[in-house]
C-alpha positions in Angstrom: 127.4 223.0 39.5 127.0 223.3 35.7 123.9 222.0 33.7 124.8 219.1 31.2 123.4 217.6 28.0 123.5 214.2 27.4 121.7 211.9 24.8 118.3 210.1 25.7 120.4 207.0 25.2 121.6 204.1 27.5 125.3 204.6 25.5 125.9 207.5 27.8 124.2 206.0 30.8 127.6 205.6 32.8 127.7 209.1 32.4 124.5 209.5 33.9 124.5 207.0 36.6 127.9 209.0 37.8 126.2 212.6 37.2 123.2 211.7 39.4 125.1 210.7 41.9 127.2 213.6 42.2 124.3 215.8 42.6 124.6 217.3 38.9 121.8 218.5 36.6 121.7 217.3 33.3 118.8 216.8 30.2 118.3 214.0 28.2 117.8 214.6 24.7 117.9 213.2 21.2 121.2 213.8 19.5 120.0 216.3 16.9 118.4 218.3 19.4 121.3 218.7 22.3 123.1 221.6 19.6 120.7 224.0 20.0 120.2 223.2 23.4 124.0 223.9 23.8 124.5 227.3 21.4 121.1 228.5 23.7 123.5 228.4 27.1 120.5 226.1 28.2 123.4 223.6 29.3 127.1 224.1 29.4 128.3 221.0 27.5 126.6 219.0 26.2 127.9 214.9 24.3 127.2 216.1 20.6 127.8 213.5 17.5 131.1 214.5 16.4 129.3 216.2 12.7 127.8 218.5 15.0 130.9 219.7 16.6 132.6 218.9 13.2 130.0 221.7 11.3 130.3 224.1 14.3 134.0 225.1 14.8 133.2 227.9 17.5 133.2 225.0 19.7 135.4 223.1 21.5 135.9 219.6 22.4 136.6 218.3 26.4 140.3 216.3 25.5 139.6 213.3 27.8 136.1 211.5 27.3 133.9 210.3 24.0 131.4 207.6 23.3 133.2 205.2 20.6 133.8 201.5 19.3 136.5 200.0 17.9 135.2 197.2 16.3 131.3 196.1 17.0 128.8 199.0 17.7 126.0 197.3 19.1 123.5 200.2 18.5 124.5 201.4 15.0 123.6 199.2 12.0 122.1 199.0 9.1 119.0 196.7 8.3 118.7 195.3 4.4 116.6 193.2 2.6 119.5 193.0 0.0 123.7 193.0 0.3 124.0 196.7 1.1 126.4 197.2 -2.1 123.3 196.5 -3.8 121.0 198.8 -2.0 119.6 201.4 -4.2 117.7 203.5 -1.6 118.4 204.0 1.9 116.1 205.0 5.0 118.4 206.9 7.8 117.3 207.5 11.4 116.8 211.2 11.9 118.4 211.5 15.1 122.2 211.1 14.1 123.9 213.4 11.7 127.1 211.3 12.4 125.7 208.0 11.9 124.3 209.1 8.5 127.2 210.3 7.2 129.0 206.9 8.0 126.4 204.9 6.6 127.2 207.1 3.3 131.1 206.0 3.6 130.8 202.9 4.0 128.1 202.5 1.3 130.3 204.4 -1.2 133.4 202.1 -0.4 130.9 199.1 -1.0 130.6 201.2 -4.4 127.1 201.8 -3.5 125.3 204.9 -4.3 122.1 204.9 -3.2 119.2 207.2 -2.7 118.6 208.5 1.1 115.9 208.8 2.7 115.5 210.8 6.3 112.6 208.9 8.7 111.8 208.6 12.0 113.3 205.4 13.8 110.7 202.3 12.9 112.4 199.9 11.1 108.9 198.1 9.6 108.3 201.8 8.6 111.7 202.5 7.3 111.7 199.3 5.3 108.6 199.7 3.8 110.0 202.7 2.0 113.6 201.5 1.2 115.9 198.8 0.8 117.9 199.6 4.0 117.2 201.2 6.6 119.9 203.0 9.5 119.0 203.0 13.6 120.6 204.2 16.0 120.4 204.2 19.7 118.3 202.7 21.7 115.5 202.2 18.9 118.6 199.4 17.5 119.4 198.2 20.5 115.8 197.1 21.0 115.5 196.3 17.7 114.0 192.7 16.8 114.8 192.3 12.7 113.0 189.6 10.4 115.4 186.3 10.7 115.8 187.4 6.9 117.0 190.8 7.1 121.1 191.5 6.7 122.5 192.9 9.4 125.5 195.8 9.1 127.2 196.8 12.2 128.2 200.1 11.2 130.9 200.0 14.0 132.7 197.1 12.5 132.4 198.3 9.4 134.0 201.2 9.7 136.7 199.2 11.7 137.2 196.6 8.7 137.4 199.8 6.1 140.2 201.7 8.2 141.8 199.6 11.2 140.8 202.5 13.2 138.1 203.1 16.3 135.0 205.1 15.5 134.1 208.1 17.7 130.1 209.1 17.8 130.1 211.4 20.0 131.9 213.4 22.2 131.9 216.3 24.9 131.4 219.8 23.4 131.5 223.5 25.0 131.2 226.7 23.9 134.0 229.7 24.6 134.6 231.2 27.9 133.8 227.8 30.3 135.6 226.3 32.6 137.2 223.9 30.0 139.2 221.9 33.4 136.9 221.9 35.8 133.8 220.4 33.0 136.5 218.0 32.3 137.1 217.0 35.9 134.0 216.9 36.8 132.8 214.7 33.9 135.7 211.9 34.0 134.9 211.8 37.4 130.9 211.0 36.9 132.5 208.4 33.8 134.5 206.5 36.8 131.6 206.2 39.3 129.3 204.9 36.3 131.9 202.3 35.2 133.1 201.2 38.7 129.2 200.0 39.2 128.7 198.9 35.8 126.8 195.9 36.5 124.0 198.2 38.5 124.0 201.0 35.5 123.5 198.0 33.2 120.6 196.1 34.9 119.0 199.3 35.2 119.0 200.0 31.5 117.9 197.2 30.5 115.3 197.2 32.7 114.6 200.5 31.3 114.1 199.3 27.8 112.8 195.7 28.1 116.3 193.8 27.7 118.6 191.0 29.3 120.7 192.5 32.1 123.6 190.6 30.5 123.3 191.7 26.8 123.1 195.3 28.6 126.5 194.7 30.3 127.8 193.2 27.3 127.2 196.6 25.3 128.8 198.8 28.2 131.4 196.6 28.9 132.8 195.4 25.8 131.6 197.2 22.9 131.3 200.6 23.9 134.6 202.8 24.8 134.6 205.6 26.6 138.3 207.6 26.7 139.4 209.9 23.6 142.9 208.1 23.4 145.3 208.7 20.5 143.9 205.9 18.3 140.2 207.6 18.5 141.5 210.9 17.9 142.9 209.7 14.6 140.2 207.5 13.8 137.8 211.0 14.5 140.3 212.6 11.8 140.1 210.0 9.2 135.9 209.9 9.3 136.3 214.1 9.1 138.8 213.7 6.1 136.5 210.7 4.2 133.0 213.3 5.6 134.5 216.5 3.7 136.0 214.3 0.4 132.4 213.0 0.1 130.6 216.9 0.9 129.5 215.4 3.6 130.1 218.1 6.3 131.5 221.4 3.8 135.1 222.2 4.6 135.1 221.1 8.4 138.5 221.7 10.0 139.6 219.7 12.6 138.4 219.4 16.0 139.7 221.3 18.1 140.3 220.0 21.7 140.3 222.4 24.8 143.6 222.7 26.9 145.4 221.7 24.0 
């Protein structure tokens, strides 16, 4: 069985719930930390935000699975004492290269052109330094915001600027892997996790101090999980707006294995 990398996150905890059950070894890391982790041969895929894979072309995407939204995020916002159009400095969460770089799109199409910051995830912290602040993850999730703070779901945003999904994240590899039996073997642990969805959800949120219900809602309803057509395109738009904005160089498309 191979090794696996997977964000220290409960978005890919239907992932994990299956994995454990099937007897496979994975890691848990932060997102910014699972690249070198996969470039080291330390694990054989790993769920990388889609800049990484974006800003590393040796490597190839699995075709079938992805964390995304297409609409509300849940656990990808930004905080602001002002209208974000307004904002003229920005704190982002250091964990997410992806997340950053769509909190700069959809500030730009707000016409907003702020100064950014890069922090660790505490929003008092972050806010104390800027007029918006990004998290990500379970640090948002858990979040709990002044009544008088704005609140940007990045998700929706993104949705409302192009009609399309977002994609965060998705499987990567490197060269010479088994690029159909990772995939097998990783839609498989998705459809365990999701056919006991209610059990991974109670046990994340008991995990990070939340309802059971609000947990459910997030894995449910806001979170998607297969790399159709529509998040394949909405993946190419972000890398399109990402290089027009120097975002991520001249990145090239992904480029999916067994395709």
């Amino acid at each position: 069985m191979p090794r696996l990398g997977l964000v220290a996150y409960s978005n890919v905890s239907p992932f994990r719930y299956g994995l454990r059950r099937m007897g496979v070894e994975f890691v848990d890391e932060v997102p910014a930390k699972l690249l070198p982790r996969l470039e080291s041969g330390e694990v054989e895929a790993a769920i990388l935000p889609v800049a990484d894979v974006l800003a590393h072309p040796e490597l190839a995407a699995l075709p079938s699975t992805c964390i995304a939204s297409d609409g509300t995020a849940m656990s990808v916002k930004l905080f602001s004492h002002i209208p974000p159009r307004f904002a003229e400095s920005v704190a982002l969460d250091a964990d997410s290269h992806t997340s950053a770089a769509l909190t700069q799109i959809v500030l730009d199409a707000y016409g907003a052109h702020p100064q950014y910051l890069t922090t660790p995830p505490d929003l008092e912290q972050m806010l104390s330094r800027a007029d918006a602040a990004l998290l990500i993850g379970d640090p948002c999730l858990c979040a709990q915001p002044d009544k008088d703070l704005l609140v940007t779901d990045l998700g929706m945003a993104w949705k409302e600027l192009t009609g399309l999904p977002f994609v965060f994240a998705v499987w990567a590899t490197r060269e010479g892997t088994d690029y159909t039996a990772l995939d097998a073997l990783i839609r498989e642990a998705l459809e365990i996790g999701r056919n006991d969805l209610p059990t991974v959800a109670a046990e994340e949120a008991a995990r990070l101090g939340l309802k059971p219900e609000t947990m459910l809602i997030y894995l449910r309803d806001s979170l998607r999980y297969h790399l159709e057509d529509p998040y394949r395109a909405g993946l190419e738009r972000f890398r399109q707006m990402a290089v027009f904005r120097g975002l991520l160089g001249d990145a090239k498309p992904v480029r999916f294995a067994l395709e």
